[in-house]
PASE-957551 format. One record per residue (C-alpha): residue in three letters; x, y, z. Coordinates in steps of 0.25 Angstrom, whole numbers, plus 2048, in hexadecimal, padded with zeros to 3 digits. Example, Ala and Ser with C-alpha at 12.3 -4.5 7.8 and 13.67 -1.06 7.14 Angstrom:
2
ALA8317EE81F SER8377FC81D 
END
This chain:
439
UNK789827853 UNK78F82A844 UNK7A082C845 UNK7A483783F UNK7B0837837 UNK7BA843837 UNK7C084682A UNK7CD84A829 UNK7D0859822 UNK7DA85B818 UNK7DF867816 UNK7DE86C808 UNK7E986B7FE UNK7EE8777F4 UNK7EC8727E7 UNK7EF8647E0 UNK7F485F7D6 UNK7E985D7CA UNK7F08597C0 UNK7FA84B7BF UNK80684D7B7 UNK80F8427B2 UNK8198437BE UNK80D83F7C6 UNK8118327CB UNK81F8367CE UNK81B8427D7 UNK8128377E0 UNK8208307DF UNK82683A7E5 UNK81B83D7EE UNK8158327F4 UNK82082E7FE UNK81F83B804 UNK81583A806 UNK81282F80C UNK81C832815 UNK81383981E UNK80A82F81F UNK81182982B UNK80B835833 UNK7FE83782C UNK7FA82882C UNK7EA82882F UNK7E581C836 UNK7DB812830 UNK7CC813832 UNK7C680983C UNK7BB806832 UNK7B180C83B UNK7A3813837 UNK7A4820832 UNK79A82A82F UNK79B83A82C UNK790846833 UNK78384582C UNK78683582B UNK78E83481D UNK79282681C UNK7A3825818 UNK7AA81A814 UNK7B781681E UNK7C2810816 UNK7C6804817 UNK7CB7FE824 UNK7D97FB820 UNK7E47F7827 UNK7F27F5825 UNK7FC7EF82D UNK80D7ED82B UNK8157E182B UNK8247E182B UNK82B7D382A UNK83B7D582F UNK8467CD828 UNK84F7C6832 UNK8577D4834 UNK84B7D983A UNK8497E382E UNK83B7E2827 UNK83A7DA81A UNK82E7E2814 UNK8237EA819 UNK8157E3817 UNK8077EC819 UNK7FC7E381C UNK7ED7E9818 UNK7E07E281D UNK7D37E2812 UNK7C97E981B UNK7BE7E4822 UNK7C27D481D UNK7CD7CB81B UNK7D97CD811 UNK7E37D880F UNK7F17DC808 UNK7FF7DB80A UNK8067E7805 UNK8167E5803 UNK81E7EF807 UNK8307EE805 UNK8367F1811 UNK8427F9809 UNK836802803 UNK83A810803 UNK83181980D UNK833825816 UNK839820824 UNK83982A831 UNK84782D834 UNK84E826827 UNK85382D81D UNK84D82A80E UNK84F821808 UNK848817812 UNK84080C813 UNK83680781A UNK83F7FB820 UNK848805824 UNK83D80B82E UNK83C7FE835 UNK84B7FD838 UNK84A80E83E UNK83D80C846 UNK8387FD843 UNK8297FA842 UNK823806846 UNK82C80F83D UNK829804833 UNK81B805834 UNK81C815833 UNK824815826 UNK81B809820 UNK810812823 UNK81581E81E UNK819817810 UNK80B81380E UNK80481E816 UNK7FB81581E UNK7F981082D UNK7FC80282E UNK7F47FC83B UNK8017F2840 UNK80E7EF83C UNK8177E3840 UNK8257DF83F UNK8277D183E UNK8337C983C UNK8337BB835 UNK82F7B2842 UNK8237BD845 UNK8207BD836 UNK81E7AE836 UNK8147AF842 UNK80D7BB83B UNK80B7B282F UNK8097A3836 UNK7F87A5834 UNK7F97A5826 UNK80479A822 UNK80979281A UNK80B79A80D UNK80C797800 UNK81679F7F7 UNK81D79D7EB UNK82C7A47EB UNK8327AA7DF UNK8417A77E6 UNK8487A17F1 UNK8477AB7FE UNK8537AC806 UNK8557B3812 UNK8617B9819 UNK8657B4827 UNK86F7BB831 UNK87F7BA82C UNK8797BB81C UNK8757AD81A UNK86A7AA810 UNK85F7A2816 UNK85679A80B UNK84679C810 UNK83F798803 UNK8417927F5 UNK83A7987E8 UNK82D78F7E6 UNK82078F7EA UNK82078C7F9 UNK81878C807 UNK81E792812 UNK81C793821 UNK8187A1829 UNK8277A082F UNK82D79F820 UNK8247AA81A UNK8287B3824 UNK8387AF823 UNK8347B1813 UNK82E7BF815 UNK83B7C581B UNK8457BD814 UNK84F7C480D UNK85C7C2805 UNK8697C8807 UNK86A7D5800 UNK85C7D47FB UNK8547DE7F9 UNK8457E27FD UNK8407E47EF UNK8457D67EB UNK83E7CF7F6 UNK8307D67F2 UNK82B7CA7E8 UNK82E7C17F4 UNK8287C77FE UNK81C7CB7F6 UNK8197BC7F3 UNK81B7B7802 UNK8127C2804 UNK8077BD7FA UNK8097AE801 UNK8077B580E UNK7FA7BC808 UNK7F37B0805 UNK7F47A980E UNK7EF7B2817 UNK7E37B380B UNK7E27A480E UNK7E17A681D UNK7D57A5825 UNK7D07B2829 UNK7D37B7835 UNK7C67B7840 UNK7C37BF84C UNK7B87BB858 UNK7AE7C484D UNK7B27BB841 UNK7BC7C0835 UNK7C47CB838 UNK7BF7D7831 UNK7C27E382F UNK7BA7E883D UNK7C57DE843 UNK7CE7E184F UNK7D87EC84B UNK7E47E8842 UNK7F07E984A UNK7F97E0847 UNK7FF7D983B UNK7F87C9840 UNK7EC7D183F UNK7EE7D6831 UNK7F27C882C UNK7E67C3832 UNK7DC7CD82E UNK7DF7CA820 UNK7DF7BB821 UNK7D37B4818 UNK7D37BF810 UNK7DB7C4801 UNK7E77C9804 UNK7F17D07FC UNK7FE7D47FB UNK8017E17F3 UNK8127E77F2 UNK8157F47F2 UNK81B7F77E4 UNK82B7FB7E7 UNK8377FD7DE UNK8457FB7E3 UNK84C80A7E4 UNK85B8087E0 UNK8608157DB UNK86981E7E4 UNK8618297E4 UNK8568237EC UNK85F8187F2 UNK86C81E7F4 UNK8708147FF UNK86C8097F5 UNK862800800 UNK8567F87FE UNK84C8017FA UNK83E8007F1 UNK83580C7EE UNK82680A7F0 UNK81D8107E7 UNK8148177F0 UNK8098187E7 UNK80680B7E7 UNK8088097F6 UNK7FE8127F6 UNK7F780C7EF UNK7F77FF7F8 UNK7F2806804 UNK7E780F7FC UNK7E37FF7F8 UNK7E67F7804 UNK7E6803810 UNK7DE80C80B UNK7D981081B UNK7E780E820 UNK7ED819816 UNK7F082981A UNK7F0835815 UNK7FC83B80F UNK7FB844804 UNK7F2851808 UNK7E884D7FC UNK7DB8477FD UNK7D9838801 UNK7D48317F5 UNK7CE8257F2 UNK7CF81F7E4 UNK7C58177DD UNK7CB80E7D0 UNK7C18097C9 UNK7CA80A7BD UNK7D38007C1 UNK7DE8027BC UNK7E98027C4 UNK7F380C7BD UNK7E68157BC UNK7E58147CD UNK7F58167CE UNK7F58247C6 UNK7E78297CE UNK7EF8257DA UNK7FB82D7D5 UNK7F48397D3 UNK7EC83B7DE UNK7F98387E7 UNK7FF8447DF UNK7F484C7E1 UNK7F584C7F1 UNK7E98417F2 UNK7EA8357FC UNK7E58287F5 UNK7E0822801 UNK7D68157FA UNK7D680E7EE UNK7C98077E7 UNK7C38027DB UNK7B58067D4 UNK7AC7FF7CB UNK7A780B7C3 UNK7B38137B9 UNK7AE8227BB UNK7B182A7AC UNK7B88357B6 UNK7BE8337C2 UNK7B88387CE UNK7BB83F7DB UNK7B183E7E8 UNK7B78477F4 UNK7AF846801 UNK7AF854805 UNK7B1862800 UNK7BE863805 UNK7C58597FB UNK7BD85F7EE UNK7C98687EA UNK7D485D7EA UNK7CA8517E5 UNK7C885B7D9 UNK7D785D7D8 UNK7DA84F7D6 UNK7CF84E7CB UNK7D98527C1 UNK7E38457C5 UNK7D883C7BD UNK7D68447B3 UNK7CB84C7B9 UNK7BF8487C1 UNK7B28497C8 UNK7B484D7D4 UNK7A984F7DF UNK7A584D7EC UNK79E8407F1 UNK7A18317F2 UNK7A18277FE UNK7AA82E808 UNK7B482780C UNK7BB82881A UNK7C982F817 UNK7C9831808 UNK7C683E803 UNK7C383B7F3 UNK7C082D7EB UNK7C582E7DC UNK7BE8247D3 UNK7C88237C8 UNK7C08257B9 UNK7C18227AC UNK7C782F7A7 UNK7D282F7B0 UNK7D68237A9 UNK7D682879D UNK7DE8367A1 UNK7E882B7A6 UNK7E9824799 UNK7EA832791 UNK7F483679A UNK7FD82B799 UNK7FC82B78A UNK80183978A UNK80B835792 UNK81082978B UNK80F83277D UNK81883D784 UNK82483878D UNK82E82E789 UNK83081F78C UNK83981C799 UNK83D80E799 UNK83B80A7A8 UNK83E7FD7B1 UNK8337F67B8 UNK8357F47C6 UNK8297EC7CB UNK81F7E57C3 UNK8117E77C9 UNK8057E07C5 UNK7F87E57C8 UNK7EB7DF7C9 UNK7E27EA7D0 UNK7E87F67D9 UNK7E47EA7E5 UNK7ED7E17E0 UNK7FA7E77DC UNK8077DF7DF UNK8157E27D8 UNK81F7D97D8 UNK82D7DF7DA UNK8397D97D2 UNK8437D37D8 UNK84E7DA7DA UNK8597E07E5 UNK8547ED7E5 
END
């Protein structure tokens, strides 16, 4: 007996936007935060991984059985000291740790803007919390915990000691102000109860984006030695994929045990002007592209649809990140929803758009133009919940290149101020490292 999948409708959009202009990336700015404020109510859940087949037998591929689940470590006031998203690797061992700032600016039910995603936690706690994490990254998350530093240290017993080497000494903050001295700079190996007091340390007055680097390489300590564990087994062998259901953050920790984990930071910038902080507080300004980004990567059967667009999947087999960045860019300001990332081995001379069905020809030819035209037909593996795979080509390259050196021919030099370095080694392995400072 063949399952029959029921394919979501859309209903069609007035005409989009065919042509990019130089604004582009500012209008997704602007954008993207509304929309994904919505996502909080129009979050669609993640597919089981079951067999899936269409009348008439048509095979279509599911996409991948990811999960996500939220961590929140609380600093000694009871307030959370980041937000970390843990994604299992499908069907086998490994994962990634995505870092997300607890003073990250995010829509909050009931708060006025600015908020942050902190500040939903002190008004509703976990679950409103876990709504607003949600939102910000328009996903559903499996589970969600709050631990503070005694919880944190059993959570992370299985996987200690840990090796780590600190850039500076770590001081935390006990009742009445006084500083409390955890750790000194060096390399060093701590206990589970020590990297959990680590984790949620803070100084007086100091602010979230200065403790990123920090908590970014306890992080990375925690990482591999979860790497370096054994796997994890159930009474049918190692845990897979097909395992019992992921509903609790023990389980995530354990299902990516034995195998690579990662850790990846959502790129931020401290917002210190009065327009967008009049009250002065500690706050940072995700760019949502990227955490967008993440989750195409990392969650890609976890994500929901925001934008009335069509869902999208992206083939890069250019590789070039900056490339990957812009296609993302303008497909988001065209209405599309970039729901899965992934790489080719063969570069097409002309990018190419496969829609699955009639219905999605007029806007798959719409977003032609975005690349610098396209062929764009009907056909390709279907895949369950995306609408249209773009298999990025040479000549969009080379419209890119032609563009820009337009661009930089035409507009005048603005000195700007770097606020994060970012290294980039392959869109899986981004990590930026903030500088330090009190923002």
């Amino acid at each position: 007996m063949s399952v029959v999948t029921v394919r979501r409708t859309r209903r069609q959009t007035g005409p989009v936007v065919t042509t990019v202009v130089a604004v582009a990336a500012l209008v997704v700015a602007v954008c993207l935060p509304l929309l994904v404020v919505k996502a909080a109510r129009t979050i669609a859940n993640s597919k089981e991984g079951r067999a899936v087949t269409v009348p008439g037998g048509d095979p279509v591929a599911l996409l991948p059985d990811s999960r996500g689940g939220l961590l929140l470590p609380l600093d000694r006031a009871g307030v959370p000291a980041g937000f970390v998203v843990m994604a299992v690797t499908p069907d086998k061992p490994g994962g990634t740790i995505i870092l997300i700032p607890a003073t990250t600016h995010a829509p909050v039910t009931g708060l006025a803007d600015p908020a942050r995603l902190r500040d939903a936690h002190e008004v509703g706690g976990l679950a409103a919390a876990t709504e607003a994490t949600s939102g910000y990254l328009a996903v559903t998350l499996s589970a969600s915990e709050e631990r503070a530093a005694d919880s944190l240290a059993q959570l992370l017993a299985p996987y200690g000691p840990f090796s780590v080497t600190l850039d500076e000494n770590v001081v935390d903050t006990a009742t009445g102000g006084t500083e409390l001295l955890l750790a000194q700079a060096g390399k060093t190996t701590v206990t589970a109860d020590q990297m959990a007091r680590l984790l949620v340390a803070r100084r007086a007055s100091e602010s979230e984006y200065a403790r990123l680097p920090r908590i970014a390489t306890l992080w990375h300590a925690i990482a591999n030695a979860v790497t370096s564990a054994p796997a994890a087994t159930t009474a049918s062998g190692p845990q897979t994929g097909s395992a019992p259901a992921l509903n609790d953050i023990p389980s995530f920790l354990a299902r990516m045990a034995g195998g690579p984990v990662n850790v990846q930071e959502l790129q931020v910038r401290p917002l210190l002007d009065q327009a967008s902080n009049p009250d002065g507080i500690d706050l940072v300004e995700g760019d949502v592209l990227h955490a967008r980004l993440l989750m195409a990567t990392y969650l890609p059967g976890a994500l929901a649809t925001v934008a009335p667009g069509l869902r999208v999947r992206i083939v890069d087999p250019i590789g070039d990140p900056h490339l990957l960045d812009l296609a993302v860019i303008r497909l988001t300001f065209a209405g599309a929803n970039v729901i899965l990332l992934g790489t080719g081995t063969s570069v097409p001379q002309t990018t190419t758009i496969a829609y699955d069905q009639d219905t999605n020809e007029q806007l798959a030819k719409a977003y032609g133009p975005l690349f610098g035209g396209a062929d764009v037909s009907k056909g390709g593996t279907r895949i369950d919940g995306i609408d249209a795979t773009v298999t990025l080509g040479r000549s969009y390259a080379e419209s890119v290149a032609a563009e820009e050196a337009a661009a930089a021919t035409s507009s005048t030099t603005i000195p700007s101020t770097t606020i994060a370095a970012t290294t980039t080694s392959g869109r899986g392995s981004t990590t930026t490292k903030p500088k330090k400072g009190n923002g």
